[in-house]
C-alpha positions in Angstrom: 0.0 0.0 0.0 1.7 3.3 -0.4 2.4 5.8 2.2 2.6 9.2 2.0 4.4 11.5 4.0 3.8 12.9 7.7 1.4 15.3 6.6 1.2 14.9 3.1 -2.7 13.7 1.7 -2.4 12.7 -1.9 -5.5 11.3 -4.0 -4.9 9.7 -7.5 -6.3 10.4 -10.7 -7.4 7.9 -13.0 -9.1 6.8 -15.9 -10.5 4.4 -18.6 -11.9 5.2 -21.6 -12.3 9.2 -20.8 -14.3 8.3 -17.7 -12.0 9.5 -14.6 -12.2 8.9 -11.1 -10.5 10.2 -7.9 -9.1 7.4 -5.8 -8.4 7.4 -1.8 -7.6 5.1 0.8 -9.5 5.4 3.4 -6.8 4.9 6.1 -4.6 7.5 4.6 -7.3 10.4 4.7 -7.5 13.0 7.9 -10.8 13.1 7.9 -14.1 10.4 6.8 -15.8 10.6 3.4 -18.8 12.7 3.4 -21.0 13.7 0.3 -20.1 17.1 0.3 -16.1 16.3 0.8 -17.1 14.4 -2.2 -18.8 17.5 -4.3 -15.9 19.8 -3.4 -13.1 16.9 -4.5 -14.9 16.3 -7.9 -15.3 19.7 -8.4 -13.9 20.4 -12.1 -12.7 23.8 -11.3 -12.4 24.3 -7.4 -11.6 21.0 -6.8 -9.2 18.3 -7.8 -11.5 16.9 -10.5 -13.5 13.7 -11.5 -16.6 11.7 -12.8 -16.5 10.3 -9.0 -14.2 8.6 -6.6 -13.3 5.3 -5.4 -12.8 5.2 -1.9 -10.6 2.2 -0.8 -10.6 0.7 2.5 -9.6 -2.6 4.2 -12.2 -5.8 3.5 -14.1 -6.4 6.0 -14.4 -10.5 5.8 -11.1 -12.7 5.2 -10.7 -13.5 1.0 -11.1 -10.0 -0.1 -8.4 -7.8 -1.2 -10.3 -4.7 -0.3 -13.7 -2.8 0.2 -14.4 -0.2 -2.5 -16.6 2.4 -2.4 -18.1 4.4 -5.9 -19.1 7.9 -5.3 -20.8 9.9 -8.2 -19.6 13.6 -8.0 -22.7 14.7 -6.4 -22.3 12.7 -3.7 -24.4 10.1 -4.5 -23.4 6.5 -3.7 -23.2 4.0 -6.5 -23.4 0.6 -6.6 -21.2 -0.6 -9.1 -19.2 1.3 -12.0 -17.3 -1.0 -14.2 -14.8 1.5 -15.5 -14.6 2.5 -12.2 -14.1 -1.2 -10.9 -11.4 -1.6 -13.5 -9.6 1.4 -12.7 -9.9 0.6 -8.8 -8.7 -2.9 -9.8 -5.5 -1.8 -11.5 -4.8 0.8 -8.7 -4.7 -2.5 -5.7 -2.1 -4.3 -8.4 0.2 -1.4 -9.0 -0.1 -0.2 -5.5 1.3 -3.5 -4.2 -2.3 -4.5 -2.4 -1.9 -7.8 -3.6 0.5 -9.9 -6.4 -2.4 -12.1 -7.4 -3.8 -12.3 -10.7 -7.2 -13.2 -9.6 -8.8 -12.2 -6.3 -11.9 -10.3 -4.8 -12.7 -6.9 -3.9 -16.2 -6.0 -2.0 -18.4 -3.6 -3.2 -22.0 -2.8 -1.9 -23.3 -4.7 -5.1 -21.8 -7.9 -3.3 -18.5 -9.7 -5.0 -16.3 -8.4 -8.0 -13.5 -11.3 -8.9 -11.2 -9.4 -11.4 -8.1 -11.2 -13.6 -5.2 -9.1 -14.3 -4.7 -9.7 -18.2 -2.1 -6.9 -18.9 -0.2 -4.0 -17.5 -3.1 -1.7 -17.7 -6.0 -4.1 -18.6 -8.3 -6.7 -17.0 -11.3 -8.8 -17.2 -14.0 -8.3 -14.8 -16.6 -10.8 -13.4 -19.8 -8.6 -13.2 -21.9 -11.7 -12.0 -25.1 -12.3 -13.5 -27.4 -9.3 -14.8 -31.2 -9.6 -14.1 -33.9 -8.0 -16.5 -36.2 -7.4 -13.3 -35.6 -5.7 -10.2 -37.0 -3.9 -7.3 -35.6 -0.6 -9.1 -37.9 -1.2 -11.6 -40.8 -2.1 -9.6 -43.7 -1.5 -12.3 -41.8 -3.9 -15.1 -42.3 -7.9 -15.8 -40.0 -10.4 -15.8 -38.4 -9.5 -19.3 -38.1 -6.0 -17.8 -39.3 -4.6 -21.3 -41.3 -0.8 -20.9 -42.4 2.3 -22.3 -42.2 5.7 -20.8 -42.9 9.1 -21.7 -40.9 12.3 -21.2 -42.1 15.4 -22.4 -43.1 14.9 -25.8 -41.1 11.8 -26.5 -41.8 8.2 -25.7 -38.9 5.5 -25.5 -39.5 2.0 -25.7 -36.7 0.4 -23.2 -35.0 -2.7 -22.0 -34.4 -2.5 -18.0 -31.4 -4.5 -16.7 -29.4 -4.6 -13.4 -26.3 -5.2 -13.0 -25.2 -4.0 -9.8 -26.9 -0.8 -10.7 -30.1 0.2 -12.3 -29.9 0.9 -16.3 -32.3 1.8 -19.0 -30.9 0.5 -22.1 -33.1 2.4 -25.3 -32.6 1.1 -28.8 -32.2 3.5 -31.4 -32.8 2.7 -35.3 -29.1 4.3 -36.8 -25.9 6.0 -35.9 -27.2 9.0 -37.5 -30.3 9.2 -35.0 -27.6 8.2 -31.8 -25.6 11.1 -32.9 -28.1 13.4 -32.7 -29.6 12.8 -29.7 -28.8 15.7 -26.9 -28.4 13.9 -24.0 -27.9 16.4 -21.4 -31.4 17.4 -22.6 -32.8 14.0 -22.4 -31.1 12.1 -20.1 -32.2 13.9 -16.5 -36.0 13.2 -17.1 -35.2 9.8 -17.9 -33.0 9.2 -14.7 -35.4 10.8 -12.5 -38.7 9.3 -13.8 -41.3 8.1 -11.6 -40.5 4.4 -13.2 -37.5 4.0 -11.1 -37.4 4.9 -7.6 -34.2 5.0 -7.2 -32.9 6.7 -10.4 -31.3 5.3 -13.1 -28.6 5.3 -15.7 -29.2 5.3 -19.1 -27.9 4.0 -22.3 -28.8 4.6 -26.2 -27.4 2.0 -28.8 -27.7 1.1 -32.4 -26.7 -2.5 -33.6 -23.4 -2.1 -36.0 -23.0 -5.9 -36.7 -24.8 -9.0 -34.8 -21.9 -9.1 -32.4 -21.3 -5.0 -32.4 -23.3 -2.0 -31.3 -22.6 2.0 -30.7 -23.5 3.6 -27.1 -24.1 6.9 -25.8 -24.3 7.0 -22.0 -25.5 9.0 -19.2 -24.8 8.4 -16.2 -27.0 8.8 -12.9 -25.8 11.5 -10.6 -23.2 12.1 -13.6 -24.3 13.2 -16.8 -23.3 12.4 -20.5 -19.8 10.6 -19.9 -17.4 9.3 -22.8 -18.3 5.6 -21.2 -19.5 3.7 -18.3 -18.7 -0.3 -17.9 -22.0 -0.5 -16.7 -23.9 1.0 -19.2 -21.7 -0.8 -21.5 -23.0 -3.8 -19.8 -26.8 -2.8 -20.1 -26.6 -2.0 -23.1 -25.1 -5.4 -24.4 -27.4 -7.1 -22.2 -30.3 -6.0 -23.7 -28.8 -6.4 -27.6 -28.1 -9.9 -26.6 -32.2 -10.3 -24.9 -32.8 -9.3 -28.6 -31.3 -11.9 -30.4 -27.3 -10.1 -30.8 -23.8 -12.2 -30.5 -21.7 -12.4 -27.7 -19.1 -11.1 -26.6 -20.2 -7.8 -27.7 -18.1 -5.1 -29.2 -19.4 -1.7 -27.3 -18.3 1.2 -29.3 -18.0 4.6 -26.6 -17.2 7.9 -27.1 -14.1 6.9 -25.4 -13.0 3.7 -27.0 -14.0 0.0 -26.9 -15.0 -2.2 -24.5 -15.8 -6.1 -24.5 -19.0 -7.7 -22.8 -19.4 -11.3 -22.7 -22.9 -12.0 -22.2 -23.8 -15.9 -21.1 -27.6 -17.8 -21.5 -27.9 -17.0 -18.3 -27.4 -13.7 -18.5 -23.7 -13.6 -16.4 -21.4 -10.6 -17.8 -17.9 -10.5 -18.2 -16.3 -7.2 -19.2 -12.9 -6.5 -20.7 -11.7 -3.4 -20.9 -8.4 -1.3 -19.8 -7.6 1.6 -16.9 -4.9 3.7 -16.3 -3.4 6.4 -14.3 -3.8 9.8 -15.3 -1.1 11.3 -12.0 -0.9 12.1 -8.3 -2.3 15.3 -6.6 -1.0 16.0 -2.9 -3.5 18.5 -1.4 -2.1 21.6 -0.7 -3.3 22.6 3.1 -6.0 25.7 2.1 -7.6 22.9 -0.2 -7.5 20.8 3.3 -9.3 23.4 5.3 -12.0 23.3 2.7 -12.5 19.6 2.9 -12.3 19.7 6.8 -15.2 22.4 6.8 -16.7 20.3 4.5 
């Protein structure tokens, strides 16, 4: 594990496909993790800067490597983010948590068992995605639905996988371009369908085994990917009759989903580090307010 100096608080900066994340261990930081410590370190101009952060701690059962927390940068707590997981995952092997090219981490979404395949990549057992879910308390057991939204109605494929998503099928590139998420995306994530908000992902089939996504994220935005919404989307071009493993195609690059019959992901994709930030001490005051 590393080891800053005496008085010295330094957070990393990573990322994967253009989707960065803040990463702390828990033991090293002055002071606990509170939403608004989150906000102000995720802060894009007064802060240090990220899509979220990964908080790291010690596991709390024998077998783990470590307990990771996902915070979105409103202080939101996710469930699961798998370029977040990835980048988390990398961080433990570089950092010296563990030698192993296989182990566990904890997350709140239960069990993630990553393999190291590379220097800076890894595969990623997501466990097994379900199609209904208690954040989608109104849909059947093929988690198919309709909403509306203003003056628009999207038919959509619901899926969980650690966290909610809303995977919405578009008809060409042309009309995925297009689409202004940051207009869209927040009645979606808030709608009265999901209780608990929801992420959400637009895709158009490229080839049977290929598709193009455009994601936004709950408690985010419009990011250049997301492992999970990756993940939803795949699922739900696989429900429809698509090849696996899937080739997602993100603003940010590729990733790969391997999508089983019964519906368990794996997802291979990369994650690297970006640098190290130590906090200078007026940027400490503000967190300690905070």
């Amino acid at each position: 594990m590393t080891t800053p100096g005496a008085s010295a608080v330094t957070i990393e900066r990573w990322q994967a496909l253009g989707n960065d994340y803040l990463i702390a261990e828990a033991d090293r930081l002055p002071w606990p993790i509170t939403p608004e410590r989150v906000r102000i370190l995720c802060d894009r101009h007064m802060g240090v800067g990220g899509d979220g952060l990964l908080l790291l701690s010690a596991p709390e059962e024998r077998g783990f490597v470590a307990r990771l927390r996902i915070y979105n940068p409103d202080g939101s707590e996710a469930e699961l983010s798998g370029n977040g997981a990835r980048e988390a995952i990398m961080y433990l092997r570089h950092r010296g948590w563990t030698t192993e090219d296989t182990f566990s981490i904890q997350t709140i979404a239960g069990e993630l068992r990553p393999t190291i395949t590379g220097d800076t990549s890894c595969v990623v057992d997501m466990g097994r995605a379900k199609l209904s879910s208690p954040d989608y308390p109104g849909g059947g057991a093929d988690g198919l639905g309709e909403l509306r939204d203003g003056d628009r109605s999207w038919r959509f494929q619901h899926v969980k996988i650690g966290n909610p998503q809303c995977s919405i099928r578009v008809s060409s590139v042309g009309e995925l371009e297009a689409l202004d998420l940051p207009a869209i995306g927040p009645g979606i994530e808030h709608h009265a369908l999901f209780p608990n908000r929801t992420n959400v992902s637009w895709y158009t089939e490229l080839a049977p085994n290929r598709i193009r996504a455009r994601i936004f994220e709950r408690g985010v935005g419009e990011t250049m990917s997301s492992g999970t919404g990756a993940t939803g989307a795949a699922v739900a071009h696989v429900a429809r009759g698509g090849d696996s493993p899937v080739t997602v195609e993100l603003d940010g690059g590729e990733l790969e989903v391997t999508v089983d019959e019964s519906l368990h992901v794996d997802l291979a994709g990369w994650a690297v580090p970006v640098g190290r930030v130590e906090l200078s001490e007026h940027f400490l005051g503000r967190l300690a307010a905070g």
